[in-house]
C-alpha positions as CSV (number, residue, x, y, z in Angstrom):
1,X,-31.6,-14.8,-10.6
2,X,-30.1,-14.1,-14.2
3,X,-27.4,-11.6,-15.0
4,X,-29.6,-8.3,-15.7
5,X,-28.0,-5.3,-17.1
6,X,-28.8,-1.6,-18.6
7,X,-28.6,-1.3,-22.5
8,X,-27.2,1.7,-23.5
9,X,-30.0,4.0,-24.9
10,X,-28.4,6.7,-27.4
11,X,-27.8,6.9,-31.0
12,X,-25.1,4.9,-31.6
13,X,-24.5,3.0,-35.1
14,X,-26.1,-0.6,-35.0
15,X,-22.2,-2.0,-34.8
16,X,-22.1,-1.0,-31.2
17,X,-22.9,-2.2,-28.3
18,X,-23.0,-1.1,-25.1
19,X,-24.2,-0.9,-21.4
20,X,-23.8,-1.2,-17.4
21,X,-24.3,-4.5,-15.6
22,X,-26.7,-4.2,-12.3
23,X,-25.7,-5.9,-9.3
24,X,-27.9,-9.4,-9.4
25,X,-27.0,-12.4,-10.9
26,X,-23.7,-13.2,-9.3
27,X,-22.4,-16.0,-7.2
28,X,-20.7,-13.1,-4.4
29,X,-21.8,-12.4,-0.8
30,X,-21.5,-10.5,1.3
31,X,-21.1,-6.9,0.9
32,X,-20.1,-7.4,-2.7
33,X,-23.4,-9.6,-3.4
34,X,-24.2,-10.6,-6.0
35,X,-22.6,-9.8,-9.3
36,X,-19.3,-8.0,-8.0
37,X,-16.8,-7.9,-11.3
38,X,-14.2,-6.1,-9.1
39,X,-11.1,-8.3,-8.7
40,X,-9.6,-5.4,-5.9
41,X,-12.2,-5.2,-3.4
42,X,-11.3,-8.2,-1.5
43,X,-14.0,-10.6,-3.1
44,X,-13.0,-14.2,-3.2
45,X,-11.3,-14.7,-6.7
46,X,-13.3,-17.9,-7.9
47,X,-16.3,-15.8,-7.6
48,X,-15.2,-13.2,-9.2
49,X,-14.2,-15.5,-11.8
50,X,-17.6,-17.1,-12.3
51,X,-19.5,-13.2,-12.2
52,X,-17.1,-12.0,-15.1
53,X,-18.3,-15.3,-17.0
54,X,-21.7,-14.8,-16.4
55,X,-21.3,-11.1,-17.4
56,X,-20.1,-12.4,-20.6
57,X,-22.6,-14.7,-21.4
58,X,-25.1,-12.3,-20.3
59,X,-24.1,-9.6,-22.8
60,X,-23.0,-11.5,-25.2
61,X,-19.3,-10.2,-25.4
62,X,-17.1,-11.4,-28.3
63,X,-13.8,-11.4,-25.9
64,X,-12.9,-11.4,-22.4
65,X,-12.9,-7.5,-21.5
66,X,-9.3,-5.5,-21.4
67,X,-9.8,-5.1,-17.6
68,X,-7.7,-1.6,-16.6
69,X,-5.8,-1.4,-13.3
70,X,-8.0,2.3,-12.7
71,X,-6.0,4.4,-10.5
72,X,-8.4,7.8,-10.6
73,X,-6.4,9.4,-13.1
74,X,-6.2,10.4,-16.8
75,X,-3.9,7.8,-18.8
76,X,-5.8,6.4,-22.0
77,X,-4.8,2.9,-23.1
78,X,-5.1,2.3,-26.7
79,X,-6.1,-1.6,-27.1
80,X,-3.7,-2.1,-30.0
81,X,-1.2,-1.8,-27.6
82,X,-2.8,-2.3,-24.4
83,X,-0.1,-4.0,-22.0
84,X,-1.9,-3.5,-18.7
85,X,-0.1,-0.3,-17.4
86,X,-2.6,1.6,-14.8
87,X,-5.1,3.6,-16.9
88,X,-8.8,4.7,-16.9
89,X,-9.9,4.9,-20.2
90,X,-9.6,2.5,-23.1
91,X,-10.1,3.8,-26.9
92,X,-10.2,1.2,-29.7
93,X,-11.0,0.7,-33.5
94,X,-10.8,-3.1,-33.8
95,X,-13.7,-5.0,-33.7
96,X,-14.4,-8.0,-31.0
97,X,-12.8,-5.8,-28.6
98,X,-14.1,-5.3,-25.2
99,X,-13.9,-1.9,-23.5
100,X,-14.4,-2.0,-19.6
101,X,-14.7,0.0,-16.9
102,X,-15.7,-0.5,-13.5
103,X,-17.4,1.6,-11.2
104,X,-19.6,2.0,-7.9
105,X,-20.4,5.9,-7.8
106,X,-17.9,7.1,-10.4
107,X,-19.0,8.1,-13.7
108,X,-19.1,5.5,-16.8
109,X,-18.7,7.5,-20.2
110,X,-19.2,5.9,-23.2
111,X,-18.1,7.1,-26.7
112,X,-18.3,6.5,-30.1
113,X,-17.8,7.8,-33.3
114,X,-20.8,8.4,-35.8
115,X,-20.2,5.8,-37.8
116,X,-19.4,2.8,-35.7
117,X,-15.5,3.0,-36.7
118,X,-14.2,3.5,-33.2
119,X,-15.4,3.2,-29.6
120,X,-14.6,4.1,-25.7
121,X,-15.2,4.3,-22.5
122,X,-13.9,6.2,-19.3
123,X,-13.8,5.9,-15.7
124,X,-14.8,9.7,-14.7
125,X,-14.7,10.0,-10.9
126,X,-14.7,14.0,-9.7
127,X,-10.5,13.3,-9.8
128,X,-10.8,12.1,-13.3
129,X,-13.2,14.6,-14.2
130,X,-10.7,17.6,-12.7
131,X,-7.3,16.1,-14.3
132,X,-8.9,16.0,-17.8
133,X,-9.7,12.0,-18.3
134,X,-12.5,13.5,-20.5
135,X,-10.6,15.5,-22.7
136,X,-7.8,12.9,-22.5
137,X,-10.0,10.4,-24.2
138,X,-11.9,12.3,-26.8
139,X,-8.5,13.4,-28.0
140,X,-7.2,9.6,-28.4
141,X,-10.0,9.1,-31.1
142,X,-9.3,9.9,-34.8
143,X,-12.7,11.3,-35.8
144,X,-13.1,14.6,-34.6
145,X,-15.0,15.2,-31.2
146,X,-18.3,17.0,-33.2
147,X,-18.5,13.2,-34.8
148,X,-18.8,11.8,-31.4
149,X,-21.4,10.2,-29.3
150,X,-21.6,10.1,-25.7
151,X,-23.0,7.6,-23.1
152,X,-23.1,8.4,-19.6
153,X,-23.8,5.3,-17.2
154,X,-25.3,5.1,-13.8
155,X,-23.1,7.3,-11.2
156,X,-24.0,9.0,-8.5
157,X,-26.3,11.6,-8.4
158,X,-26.2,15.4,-7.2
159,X,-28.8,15.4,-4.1
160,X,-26.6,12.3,-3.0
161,X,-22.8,13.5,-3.6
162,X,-21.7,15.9,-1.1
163,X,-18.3,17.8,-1.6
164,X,-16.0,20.3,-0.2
165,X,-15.0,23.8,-0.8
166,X,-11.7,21.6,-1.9
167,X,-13.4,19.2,-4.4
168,X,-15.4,22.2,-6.0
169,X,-12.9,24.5,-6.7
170,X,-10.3,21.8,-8.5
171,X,-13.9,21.0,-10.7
172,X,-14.5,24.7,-11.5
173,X,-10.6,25.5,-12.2
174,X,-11.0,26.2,-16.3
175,X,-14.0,26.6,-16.1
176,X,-15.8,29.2,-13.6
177,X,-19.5,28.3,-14.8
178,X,-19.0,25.2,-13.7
179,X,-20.6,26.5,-10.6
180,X,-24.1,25.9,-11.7
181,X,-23.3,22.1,-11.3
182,X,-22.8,22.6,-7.5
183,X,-25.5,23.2,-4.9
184,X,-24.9,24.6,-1.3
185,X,-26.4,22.5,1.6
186,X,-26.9,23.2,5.6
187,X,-23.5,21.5,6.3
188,X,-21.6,24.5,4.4
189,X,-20.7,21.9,1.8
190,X,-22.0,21.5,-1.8
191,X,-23.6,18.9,-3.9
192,X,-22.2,17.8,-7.1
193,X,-23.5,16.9,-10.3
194,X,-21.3,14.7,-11.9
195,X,-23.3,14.1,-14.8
196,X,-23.7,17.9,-15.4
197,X,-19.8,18.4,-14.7
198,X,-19.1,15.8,-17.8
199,X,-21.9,16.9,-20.3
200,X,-20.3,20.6,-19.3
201,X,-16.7,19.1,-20.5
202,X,-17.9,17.0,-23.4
203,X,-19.7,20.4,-25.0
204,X,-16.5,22.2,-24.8
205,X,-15.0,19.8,-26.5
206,X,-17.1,20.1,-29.4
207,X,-19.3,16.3,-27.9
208,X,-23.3,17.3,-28.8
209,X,-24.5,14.5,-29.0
210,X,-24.5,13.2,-25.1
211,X,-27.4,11.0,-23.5
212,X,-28.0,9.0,-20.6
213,X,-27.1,10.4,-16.8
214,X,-30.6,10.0,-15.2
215,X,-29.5,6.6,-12.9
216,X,-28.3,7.5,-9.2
217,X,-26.2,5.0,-7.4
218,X,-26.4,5.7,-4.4
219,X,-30.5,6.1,-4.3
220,X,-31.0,2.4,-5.9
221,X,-29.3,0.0,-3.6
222,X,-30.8,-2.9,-5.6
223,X,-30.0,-2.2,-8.3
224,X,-26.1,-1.0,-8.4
225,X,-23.5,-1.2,-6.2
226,X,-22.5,2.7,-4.0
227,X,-19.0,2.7,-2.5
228,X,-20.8,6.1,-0.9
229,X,-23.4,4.0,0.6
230,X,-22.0,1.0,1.4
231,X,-17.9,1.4,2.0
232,X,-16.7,-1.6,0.6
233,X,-18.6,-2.9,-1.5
234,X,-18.6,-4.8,-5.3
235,X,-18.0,-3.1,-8.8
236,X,-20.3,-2.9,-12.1
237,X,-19.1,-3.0,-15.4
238,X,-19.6,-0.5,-18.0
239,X,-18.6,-1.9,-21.4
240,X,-18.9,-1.1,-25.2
241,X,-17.5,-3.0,-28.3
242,X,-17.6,-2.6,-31.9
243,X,-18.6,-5.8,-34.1
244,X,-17.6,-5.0,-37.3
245,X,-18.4,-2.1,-40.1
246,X,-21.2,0.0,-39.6
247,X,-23.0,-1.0,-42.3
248,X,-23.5,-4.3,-40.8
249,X,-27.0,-5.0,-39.7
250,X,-27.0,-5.7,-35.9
251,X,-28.7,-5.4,-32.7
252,X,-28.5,-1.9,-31.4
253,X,-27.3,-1.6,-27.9
C-alpha cells in the first residue's frame, strides 16, 4: 500500500501546500500500524524513521519537517529561530520550510496569509483551544488576521468527544456562547465540537475565511489514527509549506 494522504481543500494561493497524512502506507505494527510519524508513542524508531521518509516522498516535501516537542499548550515557534523548545504551533515566511504537527483526535489548523507570503499550523487539542494556542498563533503572523486563511484537519468529531462540566466551562470562559458548541448526553456530560469551538475563535479574531472540519477521527478507524478509540496508538501529520512567491505557478494543495 502507498502513502495516501488528504490535500488540503481551501483557498489558499497556489504557493502552498498543504494536508493530513492517513494512516496506510507505513512499515509500523501493531497498534501504531501503519504509517505512525510519532517518535513518542513507543513505536520502534527505525520505523518511524522509514514512515517520516515515505511521508516525504509521498507529499513531496522540500525539507525534513521542524518536528515540535507538543506539550498541549500555547508556545509558537517561529522557524527562523526554531531551536526545538516544547511548542505547538510553528509560524514561518521562508520558503522550503516544513510546518508539522501531529495529531490523533486533536485539532490540525492550518493558516495562511492571502497571498502565499507566510504559513502555519497548530496543534489545537480542547487544552490548546482553552489556553489561547489559536490566538497565540494568528498573532505571530505579520499580515493581519482578516488576511488569513484557515485549514482545519481531521479531529475528532462532536457525537464522538465526550466532556465534563470541567472541560466545558474552561472552553466557554471568554466566551459564554460558546455553549452552542456543546451538547448534553444521558451520562450528564456533554459533547464537544472542536471544530465549532475553533471556527468560533478564529471569527473573533477577525479569520473569515475558515474551511475544512467535516473528517471525524474517531468514526474512521481506517483511515486516521484515535488516541480516543484506540489508547495508544500512532500519530498523523498535518503539514503546510510555502514554495516560493505567490505569483509562482504551482500545484494547489
Amino acid at each position: 500500500m502507498s502513502v495516501a494522504w488528504l490535500a488540503a481543500d481551501w483557498a489558499a494561493p497556489a504557493n502552498v501546500r498543504a494536508g493530513t497524512t492517513l494512516r496506510g502506507g507505513g512499515v509500523s505494527t501493531g497498534a501504531c500500524a501503519t504509517l505512525n510519524l510519532a517518535a513518542h508513542v513507543g513505536d520502534d524508531p527505525e520505523a518511524v524513521q522509514e514512515n517520516r521518509r515515505r511521508f516525504a516522498a509521498a507529499c513531496g516535501l522540500p525539507s525534513e519537517p521542524l518536528w515540535l516537542e507538543q506539550v498541549h499548550g500555547t508556545r509558537v515557534a517561529m522557524a527562523e529561530d526554531f531551536a526545538g523548545a516544547p511548542a505547538d504551533a510553528l509560524v514561518t515566511g521562508r520558503p522550503g520550510v516544513v510546518c508539522v504537527v501531529l495529531t490523533a483526535d486533536c485539532l490540525p489548523v492550518v493558516l495562511a496569509a492571502d497571498d502565499g507570503s507566510e504559513i502555519g499550523v497548530a496543534h489545537a487539542g480542547w487544552r490548546g483551544l482553552a489556553g489561547g494556542i489559536l490566538e497565540a498563533t494568528v498573532a505571530r503572523f505579520e499580515v493581519p488576521p482578516a488576511r488569513l486563511l484557515a485549514w482545519l484537519g481531521p479531529a475528532i468529531s462532536q457525537p464522538a468527544f465526550e466532556v465534563g462540566g470541567e472541560v466545558r466551562d474552561a472552553l466557554m470562559r471568554g466566551d459564554p456562547d460558546a455553549y452552542r458548541c456543546f451538547l448534553p448526553n444521558a451520562r450528564g456530560r456533554w459533547q464537544a465540537d472542536l471544530y465549532g469551538l475553533a471556527r468560533r475563535r478564529l471569527a473573533r479574531l477577525g479569520v473569515a475565511s475558515v474551511a475544512g472540519g467535516g473528517r471525524c477521527t474517531f468514526g474512521e478507524p481506517d483511515a486516521f489514527f484515535s488516541y480516543r478509540r484506540d489508547g495508544g496508538c500512532g500519530r498523523m501529520a498535518t503539514f503546510v509549506y510555502r514554495t516560493g512567491d505567490a505569483g509562482e505557478q504551482g500545484q494547489g494543495a
